[in-house]
C-alpha positions as CSV (number, residue, x, y, z in Angstrom):
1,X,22.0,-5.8,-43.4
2,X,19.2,-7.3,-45.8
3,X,20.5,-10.0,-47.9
4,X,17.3,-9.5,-50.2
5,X,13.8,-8.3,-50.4
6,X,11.3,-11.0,-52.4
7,X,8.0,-9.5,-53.6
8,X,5.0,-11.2,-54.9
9,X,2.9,-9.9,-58.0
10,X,-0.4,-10.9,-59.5
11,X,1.4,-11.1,-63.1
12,X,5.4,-11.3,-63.9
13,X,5.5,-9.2,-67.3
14,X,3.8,-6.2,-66.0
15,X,5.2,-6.4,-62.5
16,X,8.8,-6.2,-64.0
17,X,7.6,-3.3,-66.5
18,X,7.3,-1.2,-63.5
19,X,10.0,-2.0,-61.4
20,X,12.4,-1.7,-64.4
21,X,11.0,1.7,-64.8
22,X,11.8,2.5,-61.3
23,X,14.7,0.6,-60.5
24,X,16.9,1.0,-63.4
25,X,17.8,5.1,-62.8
26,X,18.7,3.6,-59.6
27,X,21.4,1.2,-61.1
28,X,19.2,-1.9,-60.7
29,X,19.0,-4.4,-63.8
30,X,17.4,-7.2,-64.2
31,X,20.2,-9.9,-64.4
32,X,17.6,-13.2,-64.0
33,X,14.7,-14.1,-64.8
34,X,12.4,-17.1,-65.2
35,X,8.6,-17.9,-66.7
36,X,7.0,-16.8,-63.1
37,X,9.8,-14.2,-61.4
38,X,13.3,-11.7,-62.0
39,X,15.6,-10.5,-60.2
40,X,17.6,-7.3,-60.1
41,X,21.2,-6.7,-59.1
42,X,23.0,-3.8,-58.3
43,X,26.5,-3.8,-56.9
44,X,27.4,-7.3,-57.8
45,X,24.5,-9.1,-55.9
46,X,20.8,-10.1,-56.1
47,X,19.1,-7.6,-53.5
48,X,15.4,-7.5,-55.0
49,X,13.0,-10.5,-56.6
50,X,9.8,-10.1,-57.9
51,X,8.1,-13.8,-57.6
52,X,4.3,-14.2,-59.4
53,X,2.2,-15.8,-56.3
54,X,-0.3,-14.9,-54.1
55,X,-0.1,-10.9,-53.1
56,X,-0.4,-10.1,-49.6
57,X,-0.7,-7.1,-47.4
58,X,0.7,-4.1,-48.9
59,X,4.6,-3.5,-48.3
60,X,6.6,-0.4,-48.0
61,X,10.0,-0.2,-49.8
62,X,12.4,2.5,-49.5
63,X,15.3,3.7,-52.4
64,X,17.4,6.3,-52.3
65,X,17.6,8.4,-55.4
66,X,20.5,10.4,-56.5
67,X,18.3,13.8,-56.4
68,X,15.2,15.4,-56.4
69,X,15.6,15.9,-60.6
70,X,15.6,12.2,-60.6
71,X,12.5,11.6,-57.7
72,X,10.7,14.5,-60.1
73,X,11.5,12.5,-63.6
74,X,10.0,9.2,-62.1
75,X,6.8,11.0,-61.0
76,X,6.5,12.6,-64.1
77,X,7.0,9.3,-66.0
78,X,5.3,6.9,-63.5
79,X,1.6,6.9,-64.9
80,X,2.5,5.6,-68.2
81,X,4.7,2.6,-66.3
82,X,1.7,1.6,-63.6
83,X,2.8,4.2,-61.2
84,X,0.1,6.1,-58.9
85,X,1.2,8.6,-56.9
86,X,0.1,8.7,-53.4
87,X,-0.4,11.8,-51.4
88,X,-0.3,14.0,-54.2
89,X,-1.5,16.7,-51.4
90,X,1.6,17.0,-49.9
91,X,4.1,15.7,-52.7
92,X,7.3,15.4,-52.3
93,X,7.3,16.3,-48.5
94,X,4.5,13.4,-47.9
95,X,7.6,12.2,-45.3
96,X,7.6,15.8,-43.7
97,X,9.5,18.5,-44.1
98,X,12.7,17.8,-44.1
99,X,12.7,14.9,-46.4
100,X,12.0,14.8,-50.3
101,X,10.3,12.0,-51.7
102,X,7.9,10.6,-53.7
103,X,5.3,7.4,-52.2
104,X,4.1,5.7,-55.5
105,X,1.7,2.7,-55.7
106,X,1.9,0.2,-58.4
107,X,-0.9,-2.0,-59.6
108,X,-0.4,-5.2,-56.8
109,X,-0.8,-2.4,-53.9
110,X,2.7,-2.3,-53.2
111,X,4.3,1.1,-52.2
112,X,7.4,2.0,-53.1
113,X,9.0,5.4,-51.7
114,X,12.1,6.7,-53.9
115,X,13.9,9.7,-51.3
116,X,16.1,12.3,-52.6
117,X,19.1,13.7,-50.7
């Protein structure tokens, strides 16, 4: 079980722009938030932080979205939050066949993949 996930971003305000964008249909919301970070809850606890600081290697995170109208909707909306979508080849089965999903990029490199059921 993770107890959370802490990212780091280049700048705060944008950062948290596009993770609201994609968290909050998810039933994240930001609940703190200071000059340099935020965090989001969902369920009663602090799973995800977003901490301005040196960005790293690229990192992989994975949400489940409640269906594939809701995976479309974020696509569709994405570019006007930050959001690129990768593999636009074989969106939304970039994962394979069987599984539906959009692999978005945001503008520190980090790739987020939001799955449908």
């Amino acid at each position: 079980m993770i107890e959370h996930v802490s990212l780091r971003c280049r700048n705060a305000r944008v950062s948290r722009k596009f993770y609201e964008q994609a968290l909050a249909p998810l039933g994240y919301e930001v609940d703190k938030e200071y000059s340099d970070s935020f965090g989001f809850i969902q369920g009663g606890r602090h799973d995800f932080w977003v901490t301005k600081g040196k960005v790293a290697t690229p990192n992989h995170l994975a949400f489940h979205a409640a269906s594939r109208a809701q995976v479309d909707q974020l696509v569709t909306d994405g570019p006007a939050h930050g959001w690129r979508l990768l593999f636009p080849d074989r969106h939304p089965h970039a994962g394979g066949p069987d599984q539906y999903a959009a692999y978005l990029e945001n503008t520190d490199g980090y790739e987020v993949e939001l799955a449908a059921p």
